[in-house]
MMTF fields as JSON, N, C-alpha, C and O atoms, coordinates in Angstrom:
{
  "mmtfVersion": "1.0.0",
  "mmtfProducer": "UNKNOWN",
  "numBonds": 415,
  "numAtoms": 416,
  "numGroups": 104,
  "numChains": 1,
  "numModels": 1,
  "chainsPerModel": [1],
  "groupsPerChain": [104],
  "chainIdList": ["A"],
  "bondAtomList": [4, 2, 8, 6, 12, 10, 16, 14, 20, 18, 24, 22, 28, 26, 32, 30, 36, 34, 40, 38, 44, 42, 48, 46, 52, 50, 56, 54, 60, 58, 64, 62, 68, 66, 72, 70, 76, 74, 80, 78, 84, 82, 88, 86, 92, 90, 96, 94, 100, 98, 104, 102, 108, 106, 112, 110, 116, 114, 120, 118, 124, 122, 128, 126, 132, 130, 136, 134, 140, 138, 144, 142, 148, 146, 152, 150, 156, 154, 160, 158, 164, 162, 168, 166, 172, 170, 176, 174, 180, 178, 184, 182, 188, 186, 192, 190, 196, 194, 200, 198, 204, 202, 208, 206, 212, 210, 216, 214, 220, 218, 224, 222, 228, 226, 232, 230, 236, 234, 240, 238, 244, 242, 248, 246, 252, 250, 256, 254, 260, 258, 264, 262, 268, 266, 272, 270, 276, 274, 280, 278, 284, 282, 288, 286, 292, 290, 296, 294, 300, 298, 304, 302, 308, 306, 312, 310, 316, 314, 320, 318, 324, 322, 328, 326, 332, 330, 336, 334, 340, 338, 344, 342, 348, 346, 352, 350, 356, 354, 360, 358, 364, 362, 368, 366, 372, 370, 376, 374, 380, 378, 384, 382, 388, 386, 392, 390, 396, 394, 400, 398, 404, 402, 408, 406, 412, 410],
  "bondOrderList": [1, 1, 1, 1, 1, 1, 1, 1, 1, 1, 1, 1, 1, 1, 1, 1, 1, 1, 1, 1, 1, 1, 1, 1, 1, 1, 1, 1, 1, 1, 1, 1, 1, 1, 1, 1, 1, 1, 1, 1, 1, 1, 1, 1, 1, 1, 1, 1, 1, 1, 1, 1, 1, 1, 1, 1, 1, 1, 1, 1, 1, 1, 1, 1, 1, 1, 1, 1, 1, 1, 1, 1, 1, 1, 1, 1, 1, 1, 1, 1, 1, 1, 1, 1, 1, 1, 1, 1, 1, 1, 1, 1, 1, 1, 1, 1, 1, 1, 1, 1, 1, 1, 1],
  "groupList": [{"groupName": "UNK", "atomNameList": ["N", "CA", "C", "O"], "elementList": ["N", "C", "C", "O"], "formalChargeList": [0, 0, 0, 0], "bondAtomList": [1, 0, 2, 1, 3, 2], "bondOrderList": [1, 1, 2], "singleLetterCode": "X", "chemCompType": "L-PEPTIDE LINKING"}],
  "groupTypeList": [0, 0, 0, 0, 0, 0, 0, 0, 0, 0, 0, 0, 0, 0, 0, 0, 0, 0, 0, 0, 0, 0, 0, 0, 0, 0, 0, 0, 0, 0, 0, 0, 0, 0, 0, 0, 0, 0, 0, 0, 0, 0, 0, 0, 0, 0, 0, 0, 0, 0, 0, 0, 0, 0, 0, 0, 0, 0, 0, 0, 0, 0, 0, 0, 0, 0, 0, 0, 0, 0, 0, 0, 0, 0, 0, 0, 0, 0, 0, 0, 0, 0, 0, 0, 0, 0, 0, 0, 0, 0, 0, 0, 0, 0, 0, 0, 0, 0, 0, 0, 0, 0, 0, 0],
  "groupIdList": [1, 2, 3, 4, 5, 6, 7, 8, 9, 10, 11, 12, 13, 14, 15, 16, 17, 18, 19, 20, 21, 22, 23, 24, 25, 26, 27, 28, 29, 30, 31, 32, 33, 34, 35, 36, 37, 38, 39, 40, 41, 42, 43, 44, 45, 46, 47, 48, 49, 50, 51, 52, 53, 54, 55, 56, 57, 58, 59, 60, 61, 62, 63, 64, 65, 66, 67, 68, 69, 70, 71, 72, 73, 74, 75, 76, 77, 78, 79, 80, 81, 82, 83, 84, 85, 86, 87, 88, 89, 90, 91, 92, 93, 94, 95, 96, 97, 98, 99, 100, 101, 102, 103, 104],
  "secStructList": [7, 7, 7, 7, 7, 7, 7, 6, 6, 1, 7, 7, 7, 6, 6, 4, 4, 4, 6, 7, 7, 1, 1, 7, 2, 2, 2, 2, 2, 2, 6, 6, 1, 6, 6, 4, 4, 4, 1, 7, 7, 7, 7, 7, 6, 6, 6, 7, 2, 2, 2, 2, 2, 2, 2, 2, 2, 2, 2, 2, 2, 2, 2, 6, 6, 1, 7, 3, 3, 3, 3, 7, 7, 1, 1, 1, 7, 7, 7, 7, 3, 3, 3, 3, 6, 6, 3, 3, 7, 7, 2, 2, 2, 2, 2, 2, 2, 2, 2, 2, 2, 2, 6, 7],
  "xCoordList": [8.242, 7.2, 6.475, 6.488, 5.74, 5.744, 4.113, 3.596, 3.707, 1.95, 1.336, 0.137, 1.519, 0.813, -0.353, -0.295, -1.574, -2.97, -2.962, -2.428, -3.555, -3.659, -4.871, -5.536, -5.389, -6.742, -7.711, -7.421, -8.553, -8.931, -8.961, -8.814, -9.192, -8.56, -6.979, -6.618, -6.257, -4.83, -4.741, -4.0, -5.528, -5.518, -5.968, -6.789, -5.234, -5.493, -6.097, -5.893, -7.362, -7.537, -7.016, -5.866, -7.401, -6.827, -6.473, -5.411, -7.35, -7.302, -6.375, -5.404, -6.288, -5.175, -3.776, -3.135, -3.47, -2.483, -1.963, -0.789, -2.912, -2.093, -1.968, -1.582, -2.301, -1.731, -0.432, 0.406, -0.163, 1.146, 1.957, 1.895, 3.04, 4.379, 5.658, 5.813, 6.254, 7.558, 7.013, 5.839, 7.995, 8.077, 7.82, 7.675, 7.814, 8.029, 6.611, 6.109, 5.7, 4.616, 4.35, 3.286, 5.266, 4.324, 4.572, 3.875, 5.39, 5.302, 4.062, 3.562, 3.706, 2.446, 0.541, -0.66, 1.238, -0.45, -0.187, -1.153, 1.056, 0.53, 0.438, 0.035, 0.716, -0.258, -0.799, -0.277, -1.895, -3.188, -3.97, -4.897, -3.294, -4.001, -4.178, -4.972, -3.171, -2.811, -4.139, -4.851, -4.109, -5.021, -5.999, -6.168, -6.553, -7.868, -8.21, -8.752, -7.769, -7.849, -7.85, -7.969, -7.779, -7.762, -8.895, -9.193, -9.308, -10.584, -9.923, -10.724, -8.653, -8.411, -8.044, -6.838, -8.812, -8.319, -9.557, -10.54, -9.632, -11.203, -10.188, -9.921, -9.865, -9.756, -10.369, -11.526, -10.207, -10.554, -9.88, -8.689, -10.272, -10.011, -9.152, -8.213, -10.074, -9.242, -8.25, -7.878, -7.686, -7.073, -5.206, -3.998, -6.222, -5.27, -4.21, -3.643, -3.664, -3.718, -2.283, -2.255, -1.488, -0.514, -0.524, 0.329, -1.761, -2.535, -3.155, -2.798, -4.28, -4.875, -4.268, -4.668, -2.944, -2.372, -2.241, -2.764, -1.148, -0.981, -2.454, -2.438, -3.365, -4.639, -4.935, -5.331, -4.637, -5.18, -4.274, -4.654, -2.657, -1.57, -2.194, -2.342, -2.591, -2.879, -4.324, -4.22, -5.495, -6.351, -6.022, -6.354, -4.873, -4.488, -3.964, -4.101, -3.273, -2.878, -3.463, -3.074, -4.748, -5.846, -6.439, -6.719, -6.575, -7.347, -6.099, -6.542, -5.303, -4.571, -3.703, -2.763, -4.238, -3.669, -2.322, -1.409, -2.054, -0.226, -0.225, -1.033, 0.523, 0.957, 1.548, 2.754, 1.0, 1.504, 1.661, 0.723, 2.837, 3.054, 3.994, 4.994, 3.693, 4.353, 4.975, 4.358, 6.565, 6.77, 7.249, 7.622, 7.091, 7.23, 8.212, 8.318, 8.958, 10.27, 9.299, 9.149, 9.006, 8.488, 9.266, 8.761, 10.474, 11.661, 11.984, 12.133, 12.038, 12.567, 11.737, 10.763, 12.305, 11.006, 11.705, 11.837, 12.108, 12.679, 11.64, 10.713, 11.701, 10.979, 10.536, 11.101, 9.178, 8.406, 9.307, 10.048, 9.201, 9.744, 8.445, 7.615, 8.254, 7.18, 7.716, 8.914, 6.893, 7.296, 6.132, 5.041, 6.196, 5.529, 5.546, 6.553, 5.141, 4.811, 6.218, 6.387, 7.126, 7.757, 9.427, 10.573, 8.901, 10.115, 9.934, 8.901, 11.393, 11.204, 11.193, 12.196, 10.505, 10.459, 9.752, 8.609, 11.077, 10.711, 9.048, 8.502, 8.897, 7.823, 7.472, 6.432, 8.308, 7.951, 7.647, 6.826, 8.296, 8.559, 6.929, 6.103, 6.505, 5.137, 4.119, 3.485, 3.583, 3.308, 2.453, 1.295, 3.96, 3.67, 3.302, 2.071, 3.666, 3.36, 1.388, 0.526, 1.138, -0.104, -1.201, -2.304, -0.347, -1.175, -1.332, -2.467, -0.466, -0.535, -1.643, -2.646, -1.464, -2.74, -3.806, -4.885, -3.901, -5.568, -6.009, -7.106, -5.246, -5.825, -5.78, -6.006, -5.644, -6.588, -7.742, -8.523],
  "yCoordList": [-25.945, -24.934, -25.096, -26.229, -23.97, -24.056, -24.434, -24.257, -25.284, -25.262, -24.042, -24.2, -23.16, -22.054, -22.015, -21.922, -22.151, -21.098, -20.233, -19.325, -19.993, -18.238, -18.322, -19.093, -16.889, -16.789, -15.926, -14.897, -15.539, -14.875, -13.402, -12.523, -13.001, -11.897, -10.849, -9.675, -12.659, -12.056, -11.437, -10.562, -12.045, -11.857, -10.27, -9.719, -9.685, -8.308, -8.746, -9.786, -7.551, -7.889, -6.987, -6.549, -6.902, -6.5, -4.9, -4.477, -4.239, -2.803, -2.767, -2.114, -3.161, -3.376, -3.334, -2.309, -4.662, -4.836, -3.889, -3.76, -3.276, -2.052, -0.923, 0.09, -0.945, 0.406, 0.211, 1.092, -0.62, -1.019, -0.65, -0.953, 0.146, 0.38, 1.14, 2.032, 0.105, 0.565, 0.057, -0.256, -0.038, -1.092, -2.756, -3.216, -3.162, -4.76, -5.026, -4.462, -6.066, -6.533, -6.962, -6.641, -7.724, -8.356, -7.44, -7.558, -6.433, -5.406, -4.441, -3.882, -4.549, -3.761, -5.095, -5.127, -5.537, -6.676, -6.848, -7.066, -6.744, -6.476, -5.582, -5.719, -4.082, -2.86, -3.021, -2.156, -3.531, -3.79, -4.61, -4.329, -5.532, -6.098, -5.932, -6.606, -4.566, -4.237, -2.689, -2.32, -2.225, -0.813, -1.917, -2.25, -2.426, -3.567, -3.51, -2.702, -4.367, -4.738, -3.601, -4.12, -2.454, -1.145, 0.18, 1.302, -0.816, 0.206, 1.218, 2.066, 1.395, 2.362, 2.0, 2.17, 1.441, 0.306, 0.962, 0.223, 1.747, 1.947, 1.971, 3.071, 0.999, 0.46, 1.447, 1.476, 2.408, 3.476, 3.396, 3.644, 3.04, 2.612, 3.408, 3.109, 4.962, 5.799, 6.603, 7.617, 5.936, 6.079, 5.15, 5.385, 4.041, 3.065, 2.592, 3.51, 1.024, 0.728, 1.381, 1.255, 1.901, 2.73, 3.823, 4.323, 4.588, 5.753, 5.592, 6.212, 4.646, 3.964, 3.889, 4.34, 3.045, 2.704, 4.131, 4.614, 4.727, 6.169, 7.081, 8.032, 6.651, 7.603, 6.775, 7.413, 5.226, 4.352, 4.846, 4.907, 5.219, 5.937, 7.071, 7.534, 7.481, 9.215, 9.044, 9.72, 8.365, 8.066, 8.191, 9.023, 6.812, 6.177, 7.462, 7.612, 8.451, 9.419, 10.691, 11.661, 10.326, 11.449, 11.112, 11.764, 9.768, 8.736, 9.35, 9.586, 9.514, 9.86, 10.519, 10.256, 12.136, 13.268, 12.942, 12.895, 12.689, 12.632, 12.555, 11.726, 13.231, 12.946, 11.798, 11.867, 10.92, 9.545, 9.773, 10.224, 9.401, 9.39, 8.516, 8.195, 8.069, 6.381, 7.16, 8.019, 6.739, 7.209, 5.687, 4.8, 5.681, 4.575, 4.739, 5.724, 3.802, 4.608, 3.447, 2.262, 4.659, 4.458, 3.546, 3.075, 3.223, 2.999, 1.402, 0.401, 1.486, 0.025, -0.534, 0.03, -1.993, -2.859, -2.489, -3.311, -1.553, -1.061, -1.085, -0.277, -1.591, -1.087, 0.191, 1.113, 0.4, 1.732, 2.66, 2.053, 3.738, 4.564, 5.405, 5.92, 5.546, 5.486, 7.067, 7.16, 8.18, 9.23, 9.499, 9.039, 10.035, 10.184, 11.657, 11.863, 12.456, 13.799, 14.436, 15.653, 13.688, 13.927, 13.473, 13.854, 12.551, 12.191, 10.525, 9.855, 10.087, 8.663, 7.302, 7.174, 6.595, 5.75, 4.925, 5.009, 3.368, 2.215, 1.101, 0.896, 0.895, 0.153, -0.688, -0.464, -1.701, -2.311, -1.484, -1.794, -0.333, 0.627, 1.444, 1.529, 2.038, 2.022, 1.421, 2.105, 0.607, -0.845, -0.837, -0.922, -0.661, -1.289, 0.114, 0.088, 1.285, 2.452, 2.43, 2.541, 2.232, 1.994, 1.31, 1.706, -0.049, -0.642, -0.271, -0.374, 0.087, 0.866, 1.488, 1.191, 2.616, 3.722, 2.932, 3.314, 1.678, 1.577, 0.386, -0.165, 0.118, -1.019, 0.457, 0.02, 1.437, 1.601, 2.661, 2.891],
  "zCoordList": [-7.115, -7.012, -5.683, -5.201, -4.909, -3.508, -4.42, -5.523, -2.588, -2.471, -2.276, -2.509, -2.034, -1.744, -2.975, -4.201, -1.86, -2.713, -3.082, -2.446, -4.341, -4.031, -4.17, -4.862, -2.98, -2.532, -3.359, -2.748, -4.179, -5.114, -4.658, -5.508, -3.008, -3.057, -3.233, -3.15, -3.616, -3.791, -5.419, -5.867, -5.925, -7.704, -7.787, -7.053, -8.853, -9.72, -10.583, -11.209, -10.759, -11.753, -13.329, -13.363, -13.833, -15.287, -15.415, -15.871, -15.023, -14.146, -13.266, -13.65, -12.341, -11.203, -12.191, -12.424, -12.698, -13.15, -14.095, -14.442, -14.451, -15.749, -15.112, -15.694, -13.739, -13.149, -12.465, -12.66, -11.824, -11.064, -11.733, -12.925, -11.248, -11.519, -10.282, -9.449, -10.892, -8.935, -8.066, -7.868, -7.468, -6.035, -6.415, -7.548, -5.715, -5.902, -5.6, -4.627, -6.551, -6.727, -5.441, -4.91, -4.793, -3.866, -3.018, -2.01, -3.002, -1.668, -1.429, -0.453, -3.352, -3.28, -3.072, -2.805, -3.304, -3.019, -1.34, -0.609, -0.841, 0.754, 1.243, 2.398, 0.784, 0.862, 0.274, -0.431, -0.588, -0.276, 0.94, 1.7, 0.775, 1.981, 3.05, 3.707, 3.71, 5.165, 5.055, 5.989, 3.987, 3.435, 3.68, 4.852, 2.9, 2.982, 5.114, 5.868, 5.224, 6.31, 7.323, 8.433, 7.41, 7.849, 7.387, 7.799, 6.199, 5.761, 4.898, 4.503, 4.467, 3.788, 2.473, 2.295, 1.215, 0.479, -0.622, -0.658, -1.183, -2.168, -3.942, -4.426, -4.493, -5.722, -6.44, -6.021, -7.433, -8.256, -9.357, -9.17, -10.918, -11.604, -12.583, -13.32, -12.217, -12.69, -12.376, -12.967, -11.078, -10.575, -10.679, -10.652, -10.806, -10.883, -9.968, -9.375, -9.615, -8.843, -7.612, -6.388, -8.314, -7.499, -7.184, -6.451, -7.81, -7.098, -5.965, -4.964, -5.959, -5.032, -3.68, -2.607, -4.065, -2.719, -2.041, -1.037, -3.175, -2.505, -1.998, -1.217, -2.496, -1.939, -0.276, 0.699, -0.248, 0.87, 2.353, 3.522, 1.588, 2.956, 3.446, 4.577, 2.103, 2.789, 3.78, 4.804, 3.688, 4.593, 5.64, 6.485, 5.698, 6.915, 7.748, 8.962, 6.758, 7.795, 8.146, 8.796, 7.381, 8.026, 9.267, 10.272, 8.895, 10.455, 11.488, 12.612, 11.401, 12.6, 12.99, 13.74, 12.073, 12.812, 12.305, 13.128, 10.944, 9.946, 8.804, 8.385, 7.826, 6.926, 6.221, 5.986, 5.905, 5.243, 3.222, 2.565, 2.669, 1.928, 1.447, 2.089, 0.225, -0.719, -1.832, -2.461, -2.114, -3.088, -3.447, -2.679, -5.128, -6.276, -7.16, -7.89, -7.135, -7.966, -9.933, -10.231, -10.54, -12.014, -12.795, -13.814, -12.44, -13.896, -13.323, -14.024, -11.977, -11.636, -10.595, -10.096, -10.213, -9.118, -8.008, -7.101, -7.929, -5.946, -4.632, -4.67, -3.969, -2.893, -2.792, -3.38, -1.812, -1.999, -0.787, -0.014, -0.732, 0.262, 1.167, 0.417, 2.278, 3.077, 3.709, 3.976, 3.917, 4.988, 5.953, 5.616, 6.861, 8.037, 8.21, 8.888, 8.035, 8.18, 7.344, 7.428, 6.617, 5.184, 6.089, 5.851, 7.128, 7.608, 6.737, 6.765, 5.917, 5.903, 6.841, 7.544, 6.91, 7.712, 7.2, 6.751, 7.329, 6.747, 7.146, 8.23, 6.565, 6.146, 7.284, 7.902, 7.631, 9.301, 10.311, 11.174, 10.29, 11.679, 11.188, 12.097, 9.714, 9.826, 9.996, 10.8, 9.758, 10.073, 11.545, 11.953, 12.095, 14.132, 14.173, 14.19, 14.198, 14.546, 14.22, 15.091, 12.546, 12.648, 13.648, 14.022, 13.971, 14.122, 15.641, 16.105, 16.344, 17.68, 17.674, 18.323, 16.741, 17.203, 16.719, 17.17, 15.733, 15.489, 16.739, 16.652, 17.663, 18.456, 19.598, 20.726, 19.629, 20.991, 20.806, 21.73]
}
């Protein structure tokens, strides 16, 4: 078993956890953390937590003049699928693209 901490902002809480569904857990606790860290991250309960994310992309792509959209596949733990004005484009390649436009 690895040492790794876990930091109490890595923990869901009970709300969180009953919304998740599709995509791979930890793919989604680091969209949170990348939404977090970007300001686009507002946890809404009734929303729940794979709404959320999907509400935190779409921010991100109001902040900058695009269409950002997360699709979740419901049935299995697949990775999320990411589009850019409804073009797909993988998750690293959004990422750096973000983080481009928010550092200048």
């Amino acid at each position: 078993m690895s040492d790794e901490k876990i930091l109490k902002d890595e923990l869901m809480d009970d709300v969180e956890l009953d919304g998740v569904a599709g995509g791979t857990l930890k793919e989604a606790l680091e969209d949170r953390e990348y939404l977090k860290k970007l300001g686009a991250y507002d946890f809404d309960s009734k929303d729940g937590f794979t709404k959320t994310l999907q509400n935190g992309f779409a921010k991100l792509g109001d902040n900058y003049g695009m269409k950002i959209t997360v699709d979740v596949d419901l049935n299995k733990n697949n990775a999320n699928k990411y589009f850019v004005n409804g073009k797909e484009m993988s998750r690293d390649k959004l990422f750096k693209m973000i983080d481009t436009l928010s550092s200048k």
